[in-house]
Backbone as JSON, one array per atom type, in Angstrom:
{
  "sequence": "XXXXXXXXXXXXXXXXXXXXXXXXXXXXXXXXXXXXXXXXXXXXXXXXXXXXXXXXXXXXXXXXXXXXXXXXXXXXXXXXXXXXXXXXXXXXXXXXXXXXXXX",
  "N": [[0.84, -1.17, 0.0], [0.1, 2.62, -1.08], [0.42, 5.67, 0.66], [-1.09, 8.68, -0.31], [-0.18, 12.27, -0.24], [-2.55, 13.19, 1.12], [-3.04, 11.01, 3.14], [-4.63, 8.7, 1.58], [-4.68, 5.73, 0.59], [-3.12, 3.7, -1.4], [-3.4, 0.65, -3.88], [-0.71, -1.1, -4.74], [1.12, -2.89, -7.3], [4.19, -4.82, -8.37], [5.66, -6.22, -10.81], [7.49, -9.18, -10.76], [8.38, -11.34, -12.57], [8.15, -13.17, -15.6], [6.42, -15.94, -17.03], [5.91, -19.28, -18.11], [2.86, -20.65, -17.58], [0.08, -23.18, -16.78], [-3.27, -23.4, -16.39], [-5.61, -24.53, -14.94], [-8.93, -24.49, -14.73], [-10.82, -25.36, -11.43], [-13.24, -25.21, -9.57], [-15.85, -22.99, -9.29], [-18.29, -20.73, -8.24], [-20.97, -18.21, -7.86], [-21.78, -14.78, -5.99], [-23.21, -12.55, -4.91], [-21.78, -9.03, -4.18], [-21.63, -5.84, -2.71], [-23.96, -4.98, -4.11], [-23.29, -6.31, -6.45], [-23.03, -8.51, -9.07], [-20.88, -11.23, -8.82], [-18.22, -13.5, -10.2], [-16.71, -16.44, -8.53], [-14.23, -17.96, -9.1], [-12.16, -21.05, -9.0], [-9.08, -22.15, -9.64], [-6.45, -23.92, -10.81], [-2.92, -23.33, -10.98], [-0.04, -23.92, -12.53], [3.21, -24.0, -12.11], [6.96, -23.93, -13.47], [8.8, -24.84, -10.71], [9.63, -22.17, -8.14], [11.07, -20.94, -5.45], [10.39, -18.38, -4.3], [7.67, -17.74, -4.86], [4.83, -16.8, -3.31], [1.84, -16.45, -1.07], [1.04, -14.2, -1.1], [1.11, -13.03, -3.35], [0.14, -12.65, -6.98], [-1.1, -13.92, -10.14], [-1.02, -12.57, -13.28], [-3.08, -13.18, -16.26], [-2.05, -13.22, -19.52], [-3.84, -14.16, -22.46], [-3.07, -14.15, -24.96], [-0.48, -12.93, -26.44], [-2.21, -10.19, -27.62], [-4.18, -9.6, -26.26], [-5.73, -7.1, -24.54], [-6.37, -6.89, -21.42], [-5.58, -8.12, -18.86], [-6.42, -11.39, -17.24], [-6.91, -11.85, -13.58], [-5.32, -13.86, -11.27], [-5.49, -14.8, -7.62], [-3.29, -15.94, -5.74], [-3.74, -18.43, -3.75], [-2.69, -20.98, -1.87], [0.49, -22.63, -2.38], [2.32, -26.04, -3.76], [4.72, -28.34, -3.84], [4.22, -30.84, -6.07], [5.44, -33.37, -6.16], [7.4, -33.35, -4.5], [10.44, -32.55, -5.76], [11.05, -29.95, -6.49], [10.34, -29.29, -8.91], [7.89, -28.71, -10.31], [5.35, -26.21, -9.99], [2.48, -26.32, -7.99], [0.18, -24.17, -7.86], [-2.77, -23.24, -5.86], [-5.78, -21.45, -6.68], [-7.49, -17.81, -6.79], [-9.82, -16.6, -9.28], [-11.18, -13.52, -10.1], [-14.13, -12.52, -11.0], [-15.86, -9.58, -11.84], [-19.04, -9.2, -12.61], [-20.8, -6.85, -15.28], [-24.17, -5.67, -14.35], [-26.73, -5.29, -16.06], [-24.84, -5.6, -18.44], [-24.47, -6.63, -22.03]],
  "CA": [[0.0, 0.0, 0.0], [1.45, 3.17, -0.51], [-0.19, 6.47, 1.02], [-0.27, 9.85, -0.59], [0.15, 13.56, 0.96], [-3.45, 13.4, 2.29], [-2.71, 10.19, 3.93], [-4.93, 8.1, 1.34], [-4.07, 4.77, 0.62], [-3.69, 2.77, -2.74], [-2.85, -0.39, -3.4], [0.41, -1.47, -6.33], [1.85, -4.21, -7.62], [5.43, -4.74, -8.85], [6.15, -7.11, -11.64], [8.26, -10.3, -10.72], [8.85, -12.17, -13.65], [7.31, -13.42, -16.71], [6.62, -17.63, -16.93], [4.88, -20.21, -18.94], [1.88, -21.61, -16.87], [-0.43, -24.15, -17.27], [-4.19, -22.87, -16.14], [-6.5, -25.26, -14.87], [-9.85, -23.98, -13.83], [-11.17, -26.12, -10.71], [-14.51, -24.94, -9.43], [-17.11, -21.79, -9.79], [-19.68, -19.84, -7.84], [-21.4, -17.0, -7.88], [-22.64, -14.22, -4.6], [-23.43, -10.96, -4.98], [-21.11, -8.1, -3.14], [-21.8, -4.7, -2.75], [-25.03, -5.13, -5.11], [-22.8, -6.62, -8.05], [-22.44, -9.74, -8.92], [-19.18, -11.45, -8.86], [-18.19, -14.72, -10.16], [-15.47, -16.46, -7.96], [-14.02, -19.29, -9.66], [-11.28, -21.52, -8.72], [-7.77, -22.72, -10.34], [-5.34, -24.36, -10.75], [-1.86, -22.83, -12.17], [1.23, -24.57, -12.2], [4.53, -23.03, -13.38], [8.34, -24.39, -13.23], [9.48, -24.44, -9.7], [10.41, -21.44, -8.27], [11.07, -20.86, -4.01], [10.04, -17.27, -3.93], [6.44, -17.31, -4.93], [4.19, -16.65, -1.95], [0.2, -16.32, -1.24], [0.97, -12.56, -1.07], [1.12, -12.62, -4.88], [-1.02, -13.11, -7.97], [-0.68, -14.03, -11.31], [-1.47, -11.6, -14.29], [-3.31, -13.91, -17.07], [-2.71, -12.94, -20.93], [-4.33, -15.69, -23.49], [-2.21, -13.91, -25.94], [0.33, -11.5, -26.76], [-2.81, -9.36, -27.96], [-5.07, -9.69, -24.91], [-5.55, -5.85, -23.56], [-7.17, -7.01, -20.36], [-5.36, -10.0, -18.27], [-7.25, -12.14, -16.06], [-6.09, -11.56, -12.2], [-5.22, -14.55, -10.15], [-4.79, -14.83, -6.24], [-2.78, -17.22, -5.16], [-4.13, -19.1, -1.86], [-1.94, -21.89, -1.79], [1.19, -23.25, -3.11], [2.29, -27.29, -3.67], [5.12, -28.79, -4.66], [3.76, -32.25, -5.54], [6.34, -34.12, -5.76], [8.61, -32.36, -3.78], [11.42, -32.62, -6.64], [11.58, -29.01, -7.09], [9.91, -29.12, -10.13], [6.6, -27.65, -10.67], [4.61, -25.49, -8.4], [1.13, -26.02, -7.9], [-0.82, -22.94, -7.05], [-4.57, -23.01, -6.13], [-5.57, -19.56, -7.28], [-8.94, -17.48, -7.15], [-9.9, -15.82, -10.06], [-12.66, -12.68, -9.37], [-14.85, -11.39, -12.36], [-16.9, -8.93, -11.78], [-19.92, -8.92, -14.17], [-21.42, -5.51, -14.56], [-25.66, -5.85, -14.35], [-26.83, -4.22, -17.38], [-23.99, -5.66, -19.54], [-24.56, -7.38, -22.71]],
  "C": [[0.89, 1.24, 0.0], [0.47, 4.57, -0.25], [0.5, 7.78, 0.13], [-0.11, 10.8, 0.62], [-1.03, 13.74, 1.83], [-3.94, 11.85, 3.06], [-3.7, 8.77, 3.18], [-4.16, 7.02, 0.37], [-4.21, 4.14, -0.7], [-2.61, 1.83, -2.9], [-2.06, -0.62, -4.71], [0.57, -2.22, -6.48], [3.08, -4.04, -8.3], [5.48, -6.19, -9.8], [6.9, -8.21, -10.93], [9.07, -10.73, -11.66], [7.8, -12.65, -14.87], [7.74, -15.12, -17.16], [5.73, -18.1, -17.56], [3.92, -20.53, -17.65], [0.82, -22.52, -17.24], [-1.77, -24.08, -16.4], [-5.05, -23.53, -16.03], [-7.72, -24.88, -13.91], [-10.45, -25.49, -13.02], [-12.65, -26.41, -10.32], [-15.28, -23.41, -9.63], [-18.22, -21.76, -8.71], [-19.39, -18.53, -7.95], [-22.29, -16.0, -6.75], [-22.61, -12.99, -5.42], [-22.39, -10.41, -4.01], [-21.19, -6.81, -3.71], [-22.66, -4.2, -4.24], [-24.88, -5.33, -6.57], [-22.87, -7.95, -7.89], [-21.4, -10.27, -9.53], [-19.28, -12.87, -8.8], [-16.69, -14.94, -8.91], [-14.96, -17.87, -8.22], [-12.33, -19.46, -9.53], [-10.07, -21.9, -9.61], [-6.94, -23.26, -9.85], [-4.04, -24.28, -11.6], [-0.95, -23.4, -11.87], [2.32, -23.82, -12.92], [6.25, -24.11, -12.64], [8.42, -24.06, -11.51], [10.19, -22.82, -8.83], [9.74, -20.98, -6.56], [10.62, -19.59, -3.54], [8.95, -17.11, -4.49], [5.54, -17.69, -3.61], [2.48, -16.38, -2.21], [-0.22, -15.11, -1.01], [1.15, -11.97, -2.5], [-0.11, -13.32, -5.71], [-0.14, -13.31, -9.13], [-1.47, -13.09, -12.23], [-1.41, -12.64, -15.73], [-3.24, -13.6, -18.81], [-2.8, -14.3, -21.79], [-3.34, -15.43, -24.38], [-1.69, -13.04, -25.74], [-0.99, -10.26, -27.04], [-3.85, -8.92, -27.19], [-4.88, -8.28, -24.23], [-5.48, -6.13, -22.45], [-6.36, -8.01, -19.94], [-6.31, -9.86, -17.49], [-6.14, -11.78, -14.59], [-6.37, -12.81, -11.37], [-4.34, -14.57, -8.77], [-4.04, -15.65, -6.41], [-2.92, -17.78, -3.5], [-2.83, -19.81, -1.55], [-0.82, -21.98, -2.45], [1.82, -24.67, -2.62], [3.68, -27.76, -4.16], [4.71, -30.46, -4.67], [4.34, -33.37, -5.77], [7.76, -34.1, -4.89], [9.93, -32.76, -4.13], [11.78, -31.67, -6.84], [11.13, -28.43, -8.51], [9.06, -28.28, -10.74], [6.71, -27.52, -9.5], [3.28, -25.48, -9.06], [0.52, -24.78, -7.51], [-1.85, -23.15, -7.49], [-4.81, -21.21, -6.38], [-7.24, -19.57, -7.49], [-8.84, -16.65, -8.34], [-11.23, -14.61, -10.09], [-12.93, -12.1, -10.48], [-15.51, -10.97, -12.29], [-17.84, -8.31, -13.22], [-20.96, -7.9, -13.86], [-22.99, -6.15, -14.77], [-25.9, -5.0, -15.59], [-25.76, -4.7, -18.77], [-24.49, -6.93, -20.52], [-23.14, -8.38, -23.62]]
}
């Protein structure tokens, strides 16, 4: 978070790195919040191994090089599941807010 001069608060992100992953959606629902409704659907991303990803980060989703918009995933969890070092599992939320009115 970083505060300006009248002490309000906004929230940044810093780049990391840039990695192949492998995007497996898990499960799906849908609640309402703050009179929108918001899907909240589950994943599963895996990427090469790597000891410094934490559940204080996300992933930034482009389908393609041409994709304006990425997708934004949390990361809850991380796995290694064979504990070789190899991959990394991350469970990951993905939040889409769908406007009312939109076609």
């Amino acid at each position: 978070m970083v505060a300006d001069a009248e002490g309000t608060t906004t929230e940044t992100w810093t780049d990391l790195d840039t990695v192949w992953a492998h995007v497996d959606p898990v499960s799906a629902r849908e609640l309402f919040q703050a009179g929108q409704p918001e899907e909240r659907i589950s994943h599963q991303i895996t990427i090469r191994w790597r000891a410094d990803v934490t559940a204080k980060m996300r992933f930034l989703f482009f389908a393609t090089a041409a994709t304006a918009t990425p997708r934004i995933f949390l990361i809850h969890t991380m796995l290694d599941p064979d504990e070789g070092h190899r991959e990394l599992d991350c469970m990951c939320e993905e939040i889409v807010t769908i406007l009312v009115g939109a076609t």
